[in-house]
C-alpha positions in Angstrom: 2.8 22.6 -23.9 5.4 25.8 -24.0 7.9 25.7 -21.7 11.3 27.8 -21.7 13.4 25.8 -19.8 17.2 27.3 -18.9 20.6 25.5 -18.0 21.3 27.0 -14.7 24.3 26.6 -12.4 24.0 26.7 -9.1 24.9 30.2 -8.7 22.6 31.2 -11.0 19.3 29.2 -9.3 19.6 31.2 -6.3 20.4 34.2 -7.3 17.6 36.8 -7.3 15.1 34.2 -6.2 13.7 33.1 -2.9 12.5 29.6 -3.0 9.9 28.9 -0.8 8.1 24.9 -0.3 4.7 25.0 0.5 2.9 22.8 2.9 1.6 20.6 0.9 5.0 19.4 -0.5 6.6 16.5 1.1 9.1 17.5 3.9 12.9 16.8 3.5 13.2 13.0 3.1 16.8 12.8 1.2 18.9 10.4 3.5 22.4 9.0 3.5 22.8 7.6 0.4 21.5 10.3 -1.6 23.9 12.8 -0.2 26.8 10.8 -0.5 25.6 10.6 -4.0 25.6 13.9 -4.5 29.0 14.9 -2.7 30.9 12.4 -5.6 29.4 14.1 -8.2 31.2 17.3 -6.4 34.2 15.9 -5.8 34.5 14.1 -10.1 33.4 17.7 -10.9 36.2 19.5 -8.9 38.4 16.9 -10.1 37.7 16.5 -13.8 37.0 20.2 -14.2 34.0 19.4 -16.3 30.4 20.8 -15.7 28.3 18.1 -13.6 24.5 18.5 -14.7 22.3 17.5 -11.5 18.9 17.8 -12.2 15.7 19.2 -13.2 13.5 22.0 -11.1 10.3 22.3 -11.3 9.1 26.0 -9.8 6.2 28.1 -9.5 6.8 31.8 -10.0 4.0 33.4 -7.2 5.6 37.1 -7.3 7.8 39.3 -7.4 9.3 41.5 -4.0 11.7 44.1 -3.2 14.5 43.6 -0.6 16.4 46.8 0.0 17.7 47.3 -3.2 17.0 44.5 -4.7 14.5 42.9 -6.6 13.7 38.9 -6.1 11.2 36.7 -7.3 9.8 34.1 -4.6 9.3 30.6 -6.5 7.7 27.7 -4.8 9.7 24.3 -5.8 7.3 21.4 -7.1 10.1 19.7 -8.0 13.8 19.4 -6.5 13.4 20.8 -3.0 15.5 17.6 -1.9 18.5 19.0 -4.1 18.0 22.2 -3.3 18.0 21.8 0.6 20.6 19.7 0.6 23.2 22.1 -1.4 21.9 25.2 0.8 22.5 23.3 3.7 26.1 22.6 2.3 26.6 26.5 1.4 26.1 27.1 5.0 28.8 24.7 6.5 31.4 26.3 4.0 30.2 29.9 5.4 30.6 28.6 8.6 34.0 26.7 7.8 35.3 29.9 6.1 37.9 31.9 8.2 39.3 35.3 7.5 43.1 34.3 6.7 42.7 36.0 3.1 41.1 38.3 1.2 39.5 35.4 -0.8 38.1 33.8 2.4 36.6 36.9 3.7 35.1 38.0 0.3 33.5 34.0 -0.5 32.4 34.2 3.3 30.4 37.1 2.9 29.4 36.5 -0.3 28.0 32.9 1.1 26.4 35.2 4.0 24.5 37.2 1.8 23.2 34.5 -0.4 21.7 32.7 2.4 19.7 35.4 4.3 19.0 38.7 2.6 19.7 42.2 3.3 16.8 42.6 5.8 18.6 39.9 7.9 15.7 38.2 7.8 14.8 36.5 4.3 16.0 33.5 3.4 17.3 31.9 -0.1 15.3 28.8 1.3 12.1 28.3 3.3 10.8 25.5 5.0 7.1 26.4 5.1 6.6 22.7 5.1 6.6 20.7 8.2 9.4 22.7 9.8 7.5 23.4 12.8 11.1 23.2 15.0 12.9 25.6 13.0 15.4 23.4 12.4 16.4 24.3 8.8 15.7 28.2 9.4 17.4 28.3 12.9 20.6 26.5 11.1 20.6 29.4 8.1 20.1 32.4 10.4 22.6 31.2 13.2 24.7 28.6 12.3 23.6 26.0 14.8 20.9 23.9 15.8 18.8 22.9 19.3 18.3 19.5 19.4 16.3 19.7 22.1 13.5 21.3 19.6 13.8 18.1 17.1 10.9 16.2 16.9 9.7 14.6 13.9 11.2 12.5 11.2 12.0 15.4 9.0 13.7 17.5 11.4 16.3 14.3 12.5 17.1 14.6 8.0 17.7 17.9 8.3 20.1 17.9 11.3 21.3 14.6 9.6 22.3 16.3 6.6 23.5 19.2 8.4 25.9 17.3 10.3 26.9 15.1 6.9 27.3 18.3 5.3 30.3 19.8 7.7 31.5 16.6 7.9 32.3 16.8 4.2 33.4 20.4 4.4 35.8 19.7 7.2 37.9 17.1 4.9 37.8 20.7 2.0 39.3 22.6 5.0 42.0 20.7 6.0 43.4 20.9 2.5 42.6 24.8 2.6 40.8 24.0 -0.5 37.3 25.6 0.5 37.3 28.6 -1.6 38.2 25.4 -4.2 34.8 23.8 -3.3 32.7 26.6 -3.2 33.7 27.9 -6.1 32.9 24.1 -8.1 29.5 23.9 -6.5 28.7 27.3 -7.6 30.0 27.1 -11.0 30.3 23.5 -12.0 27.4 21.9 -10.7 24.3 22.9 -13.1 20.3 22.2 -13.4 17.8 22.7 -15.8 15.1 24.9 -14.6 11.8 25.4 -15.5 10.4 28.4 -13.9 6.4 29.0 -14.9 4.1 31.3 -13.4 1.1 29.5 -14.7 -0.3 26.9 -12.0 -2.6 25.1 -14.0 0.6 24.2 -15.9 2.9 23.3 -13.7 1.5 20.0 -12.3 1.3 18.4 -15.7 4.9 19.7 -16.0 5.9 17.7 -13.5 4.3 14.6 -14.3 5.4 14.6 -17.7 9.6 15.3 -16.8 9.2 12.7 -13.9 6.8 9.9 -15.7 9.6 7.9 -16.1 11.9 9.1 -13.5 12.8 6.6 -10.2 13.4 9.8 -7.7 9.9 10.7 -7.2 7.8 8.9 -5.4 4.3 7.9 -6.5 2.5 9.4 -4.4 4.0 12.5 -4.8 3.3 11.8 -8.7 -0.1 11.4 -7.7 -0.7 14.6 -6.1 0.7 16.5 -9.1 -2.0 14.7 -11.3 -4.9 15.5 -8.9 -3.8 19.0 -9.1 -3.5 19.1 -12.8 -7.0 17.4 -13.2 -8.3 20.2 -11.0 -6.9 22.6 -13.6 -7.4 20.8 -16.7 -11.5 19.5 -15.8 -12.8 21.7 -13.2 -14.8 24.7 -14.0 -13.1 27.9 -12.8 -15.9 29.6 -10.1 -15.1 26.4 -8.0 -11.6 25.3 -8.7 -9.6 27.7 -6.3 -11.8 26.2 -3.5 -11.0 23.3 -4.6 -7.4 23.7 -4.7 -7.2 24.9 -1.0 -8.9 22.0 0.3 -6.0 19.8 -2.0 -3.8 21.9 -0.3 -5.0 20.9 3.2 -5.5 17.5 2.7 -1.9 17.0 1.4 -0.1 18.9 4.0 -2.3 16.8 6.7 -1.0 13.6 4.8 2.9 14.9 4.3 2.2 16.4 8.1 2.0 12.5 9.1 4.6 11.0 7.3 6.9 13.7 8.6 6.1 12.0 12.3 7.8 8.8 11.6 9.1 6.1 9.1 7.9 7.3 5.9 4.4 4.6 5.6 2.9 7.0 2.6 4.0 4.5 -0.1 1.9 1.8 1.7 -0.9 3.8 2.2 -1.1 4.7 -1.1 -0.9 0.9 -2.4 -3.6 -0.2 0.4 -5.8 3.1 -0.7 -5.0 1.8 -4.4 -6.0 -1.7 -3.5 -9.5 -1.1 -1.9 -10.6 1.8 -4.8 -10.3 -1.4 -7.9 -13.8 -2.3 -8.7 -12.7 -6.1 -8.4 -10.8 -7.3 -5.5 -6.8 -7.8 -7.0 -5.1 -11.1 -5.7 -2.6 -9.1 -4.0 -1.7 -5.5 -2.8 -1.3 -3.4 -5.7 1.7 -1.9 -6.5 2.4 1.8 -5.6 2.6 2.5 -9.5 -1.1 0.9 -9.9 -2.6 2.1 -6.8 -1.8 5.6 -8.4 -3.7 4.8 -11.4 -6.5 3.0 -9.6 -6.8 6.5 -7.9 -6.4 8.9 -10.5 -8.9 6.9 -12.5 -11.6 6.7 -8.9 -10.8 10.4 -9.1 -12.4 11.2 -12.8 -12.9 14.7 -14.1 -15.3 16.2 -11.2 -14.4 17.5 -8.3 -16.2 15.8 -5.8 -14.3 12.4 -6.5 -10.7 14.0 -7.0 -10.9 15.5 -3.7 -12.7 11.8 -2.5 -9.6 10.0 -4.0 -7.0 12.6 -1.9 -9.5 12.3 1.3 -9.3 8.2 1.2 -5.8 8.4 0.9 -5.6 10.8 3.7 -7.5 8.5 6.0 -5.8 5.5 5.0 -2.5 7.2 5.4 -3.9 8.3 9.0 -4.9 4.4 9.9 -1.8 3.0 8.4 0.3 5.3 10.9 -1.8 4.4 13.6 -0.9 0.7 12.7 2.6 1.2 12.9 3.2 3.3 15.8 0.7 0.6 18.1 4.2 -1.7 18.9 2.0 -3.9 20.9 -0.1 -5.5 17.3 3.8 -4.9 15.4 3.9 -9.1 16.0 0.5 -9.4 14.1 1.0 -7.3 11.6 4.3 -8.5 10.2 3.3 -8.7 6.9 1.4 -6.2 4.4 -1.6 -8.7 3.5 -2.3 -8.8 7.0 -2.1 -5.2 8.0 -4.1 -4.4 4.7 -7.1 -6.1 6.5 -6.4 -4.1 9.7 -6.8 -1.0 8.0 -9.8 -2.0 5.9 -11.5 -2.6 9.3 -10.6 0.8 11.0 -11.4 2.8 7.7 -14.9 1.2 7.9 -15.9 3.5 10.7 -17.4 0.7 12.4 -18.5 1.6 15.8 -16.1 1.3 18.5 -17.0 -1.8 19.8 -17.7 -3.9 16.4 -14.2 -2.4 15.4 -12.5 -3.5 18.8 -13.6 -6.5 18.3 -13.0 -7.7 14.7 -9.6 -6.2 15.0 -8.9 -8.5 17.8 -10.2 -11.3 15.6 -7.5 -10.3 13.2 -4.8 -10.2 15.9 -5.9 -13.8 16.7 -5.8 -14.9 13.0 -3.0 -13.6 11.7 -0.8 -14.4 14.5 -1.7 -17.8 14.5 -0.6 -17.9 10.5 2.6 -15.7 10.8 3.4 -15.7 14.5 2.9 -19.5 15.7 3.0 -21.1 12.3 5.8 -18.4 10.8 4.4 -18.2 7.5 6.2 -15.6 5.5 4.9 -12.9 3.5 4.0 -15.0 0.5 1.7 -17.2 2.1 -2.0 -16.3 1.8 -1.7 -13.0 -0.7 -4.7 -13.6 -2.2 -7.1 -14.7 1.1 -6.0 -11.4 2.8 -6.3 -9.5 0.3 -9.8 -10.1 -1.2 -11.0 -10.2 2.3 -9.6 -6.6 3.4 -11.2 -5.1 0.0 -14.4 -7.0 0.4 -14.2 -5.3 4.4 -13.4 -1.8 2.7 -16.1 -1.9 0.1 -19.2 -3.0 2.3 -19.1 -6.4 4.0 -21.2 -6.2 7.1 -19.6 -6.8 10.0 -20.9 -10.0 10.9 -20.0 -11.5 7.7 -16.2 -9.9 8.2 -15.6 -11.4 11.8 -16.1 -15.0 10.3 -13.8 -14.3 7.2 -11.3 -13.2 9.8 -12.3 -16.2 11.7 -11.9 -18.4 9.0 -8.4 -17.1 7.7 -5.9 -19.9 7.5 -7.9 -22.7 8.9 -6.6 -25.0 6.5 -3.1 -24.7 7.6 -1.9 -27.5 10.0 0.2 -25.9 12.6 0.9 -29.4 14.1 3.5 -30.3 11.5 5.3 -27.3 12.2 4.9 -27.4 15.9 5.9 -30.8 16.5 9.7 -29.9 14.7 12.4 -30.8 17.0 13.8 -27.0 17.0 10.5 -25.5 16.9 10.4 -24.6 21.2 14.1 -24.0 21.4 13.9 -21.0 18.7 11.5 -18.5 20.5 13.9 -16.3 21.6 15.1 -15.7 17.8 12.0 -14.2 17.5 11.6 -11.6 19.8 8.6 -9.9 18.9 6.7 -13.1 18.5 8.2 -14.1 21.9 6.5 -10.8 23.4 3.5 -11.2 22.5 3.2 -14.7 23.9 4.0 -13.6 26.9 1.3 -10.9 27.0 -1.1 -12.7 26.0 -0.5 -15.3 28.5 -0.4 -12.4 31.2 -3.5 -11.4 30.1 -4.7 -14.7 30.9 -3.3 -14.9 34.0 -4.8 -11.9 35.3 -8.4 -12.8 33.8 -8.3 -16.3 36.0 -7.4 -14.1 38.8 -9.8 -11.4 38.4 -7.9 -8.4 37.9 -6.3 -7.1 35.1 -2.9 -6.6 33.7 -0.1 -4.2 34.9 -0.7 -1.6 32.2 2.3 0.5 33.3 4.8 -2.4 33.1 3.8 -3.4 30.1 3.7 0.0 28.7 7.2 -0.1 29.2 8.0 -3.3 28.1 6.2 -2.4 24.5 8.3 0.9 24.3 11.4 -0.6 23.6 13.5 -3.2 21.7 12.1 -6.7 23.1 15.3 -8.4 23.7 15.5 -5.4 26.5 12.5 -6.9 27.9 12.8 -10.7 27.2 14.6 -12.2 30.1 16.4 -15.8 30.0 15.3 -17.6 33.3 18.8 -19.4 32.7 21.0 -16.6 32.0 22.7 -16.7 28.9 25.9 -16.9 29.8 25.1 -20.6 30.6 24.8 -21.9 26.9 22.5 -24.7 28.3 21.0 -26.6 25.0 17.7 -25.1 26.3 18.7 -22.0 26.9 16.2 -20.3 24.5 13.4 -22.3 24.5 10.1 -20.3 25.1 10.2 -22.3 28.6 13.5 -20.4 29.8 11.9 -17.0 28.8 9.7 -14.6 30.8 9.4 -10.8 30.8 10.8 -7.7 32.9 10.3 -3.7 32.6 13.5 -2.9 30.4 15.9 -1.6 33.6 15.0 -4.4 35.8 16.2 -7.0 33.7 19.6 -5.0 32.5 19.6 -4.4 36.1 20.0 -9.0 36.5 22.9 -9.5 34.4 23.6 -13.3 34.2 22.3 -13.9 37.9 21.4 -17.0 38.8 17.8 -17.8 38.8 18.1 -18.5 43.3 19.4 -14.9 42.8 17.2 -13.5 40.6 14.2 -14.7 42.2 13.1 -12.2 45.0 13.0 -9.7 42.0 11.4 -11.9 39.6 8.0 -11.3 42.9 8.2 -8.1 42.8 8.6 -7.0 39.3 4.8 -6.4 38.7 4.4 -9.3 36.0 2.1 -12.1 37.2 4.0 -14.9 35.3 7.3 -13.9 36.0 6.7 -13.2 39.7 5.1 -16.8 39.5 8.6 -18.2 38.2 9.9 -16.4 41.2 7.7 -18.2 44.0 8.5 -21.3 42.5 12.3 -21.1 42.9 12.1 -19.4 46.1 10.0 -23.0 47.4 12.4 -24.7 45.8 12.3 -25.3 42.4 15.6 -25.9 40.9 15.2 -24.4 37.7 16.9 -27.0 34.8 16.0 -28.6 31.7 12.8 -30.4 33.3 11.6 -27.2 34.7 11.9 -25.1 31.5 9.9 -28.0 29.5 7.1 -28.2 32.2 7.2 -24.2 31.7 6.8 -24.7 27.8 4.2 -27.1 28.0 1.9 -25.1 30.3 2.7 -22.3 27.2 1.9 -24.4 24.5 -1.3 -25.9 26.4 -2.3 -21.9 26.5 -1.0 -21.3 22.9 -3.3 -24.1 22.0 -6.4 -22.9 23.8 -5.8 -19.3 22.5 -5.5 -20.0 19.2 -7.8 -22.7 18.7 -5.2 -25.2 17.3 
């Protein structure tokens, strides 16, 4: 392998090349941490004196364009984008910092100015092609500012994270009138070693190799670079550029997704991982071995390296899915269980069979780690068979009683008769919630009708100690105070809206909130019910005769 790598410094990375991420690179993930990271190593450099070596970049050298007078070569990073994006977005606060009180000022301002965005006034030093579908970075580069009103997914809240990081650490520079100081050690000081190739069919395998022991990039970002290089390496040239662009595609649908929300990719990539192993592992693979597990499902050919990419793609799709439904977030507290939920919607079932086994998994699983709070070391091995077995072929008939059959030998009466076990519900919250839904939806089928959808909507939206309302307000400290008896549910204002009212005042509210149990609480008191300790544990026992009936215990 030839490579002709250069010590750069900063200055001399950006100047005379645009840098330009593709879509199917990750979006900007770097948070806190990492940028305070790097803004020590500024401030040791401009203290010491000393050159600070950063990094390694990793580029791809597409082609060369004219700018006015100038020439510039446009180089798509494979590695270091998060580096890179951070320091640009740090060159920009100091322009916008810098003031005209001297000649040096002006001089590093336009300088800065110039570096940024070209002489067509339109160019930029760095492009977000990559998820940036608010134009958060490029508004921020062109004009200085930013409309939060446009900022939508994960990615865009880093970038006006780091953005606002970045002046903050600026503004400290400038009230020393040391500015010129600091630009002047990030430009000079602050160095990386570059390789720039212009060969794609190298510059995958480049990557893997200078990061195969690295702990910055992530593994399924390593992954993707050794798809692409077996693309290169194994495929036959009249097909690999097609190839290629559906790689491309499928990647920038799964970075696309991640940059939605909390970043769930490493997951996916251990549950796709997982179900690819020819024999079922006794727990989720590691992110490290679901890459290999992959890579190896993925071959020489074609048609299983862009089958490997495609799984993960729809696992990654599921496992967000999974996540963003808050209403199954008490179910799926733990990874072994929410591997089996996604083994069951990957299947591609039909709707109903999948409806129903994954409500047989909501049943099972919370009974395990909901009622019997199990933590995430109990039953790695049961879950975990079962959702590969699901993923590589059992029939759906044969799943439902697996699912069934999880945890029945677990007594739940030893931990349900403990003395603290009923006063501790409202501790956990999410547990708590769920309860109470299901116990709504229980009420309503014995009436006939059916939930309040829009209520509840609500309710799952937000935190659920917005939602979780203590009969006996809290302010009370009664011994029973949170005791799954004392707790019922309200849309999120109404009950901020209570306070610590009395139950006698709370009541006429409690009638008309929408909520068939609560509003039940709410007829009670207004007939009369003095609500004290022997009301809240007839209330808990008519819950754990449901909880009981529910969940078969």
């Amino acid at each position: 392998m030839q490579l002709n790598p250069i010590h750069v410094t900063v200055f001399k990375l950006l100047e005379g090349r645009l840098f330009r991420i593709p879509g199917y690179q990750r979006s900007y993930s770097w948070g806190r941490h990492q940028r305070a990271d790097l803004f020590r190593d500024i401030e040791e450099a401009q203290r010491s004196g000393l050159d600070h070596f950063m990094a390694t970049v990793v580029g791809l050298t597409r082609e060369t364009i004219d700018i006015g007078a100038e020439e510039f070569r446009v180089v798509e990073l494979v590695d270091g984008q998060q580096r890179i994006t951070t320091l640009v977005i740090l060159l920009k606060a100091i322009e916008k910092a810098l003031g005209a009180e001297n000649a040096a000022a002006q001089k590093a301002k336009q300088g800065l100015a110039d570096l940024l965005v070209k002489g067509d006034e339109h160019s930029l030093v760095l492009l977000q092609t990559n998820h940036d579908s608010s134009h958060v970075f490029t508004d921020y580069l062109r004009k200085g500012g930013v409309d939060e009103r446009l900022v939508v997914t994960a990615a865009d809240y880093n970038i006006v994270d780091a953005i606002a990081e970045c002046e903050r650490f600026v503004a400290g520079w400038s009230a020393d009138g040391g500015l010129v100081g600091l630009l002047s050690t990030i430009r000079n000081r602050m160095s990386m070693i570059l390789h720039e190739i212009a060969d794609e069919s190298l510059v995958y395998r480049v990557f893997e190799v200078l990061n195969s022991r690295g702990l910055d990039v992530k593994w399924i970002d390593k992954l993707k670079s050794q798809l692409m290089a077996s693309i290169y390496e194994h495929v036959p040239v009249g097909t690999r550029e097609s190839g290629l662009a559906e790689m491309h595609v499928i990647w920038q649908t799964i970075y696309r997704t991640i940059g939605t929300d909390a970043d769930h990719a490493d997951e996916a990539l251990q549950f796709a991982g997982t179900f690819a192993r020819g024999r079922a592992p006794n727990k989720v693979l590691t992110q490290e071995e679901a890459a290999r597990e992959l890579l190896q499902a993925g071959g020489q050919a074609l048609k299983p390296i862009i089958a490997a990419a495609r799984k993960l793609e729809a696992i990654n799709r599921y496992v967000h899915e999974l996540h963003s439904d808050n209403r199954r977030r008490a179910p799926a507290k733990v990874l072994q269980a929410r591997l089996v939920a996604i083994a069951i919607m990957a299947r591609n079932f039909d709707a109903a069979t999948t409806a129903d086994l994954l409500e047989r998994w909501e049943r099972s699983s919370f009974r395990l780690f909901g009622i019997g709070r199990l933590d995430a070391r109990s039953y790695n091995r049961e879950y975990t068979h079962l959702g590969h077995a699901i993923a590589t072929g059992l029939d759906a008939k044969a799943a439902g009683k697996a699912i069934d059959a999880l945890g029945e030998d677990f007594d739940l009466e030893e931990r349900m008769s403990l003395k603290s076990y009923w006063n501790e519900w409202y501790w956990r919250r999410e547990d708590a919630r769920y309860v109470l839904f299901r116990y709504e939806e229980h009420l309503a089928a014995e009436a006939g009708e059916l939930i309040n959808a829009s209520e509840w909507n609500k309710i799952w939206a937000t935190d659920p100690a917005k939602s979780i309302e203590h009969v006996k307000p809290q302010h009370t400290e009664v011994g029973y105070l949170h005791n799954l008896g004392n707790l019922t549910m309200l849309p999120p204002g109404v009950n901020s809206s209570l306070g610590g009212s009395a139950p006698n005042e709370k009541a006429d509210t409690y009638v008309e909130c929408g909520l068939r149990g609560t509003a039940t609480i709410g007829r009670e008191i207004n007939a009369g019910l003095k609500w004290d300790k022997a009301a809240v544990t007839a209330r808990c026992e008519t819950l754990e005769a449901f909880i009981r009936n529910y969940w078969k215990i």
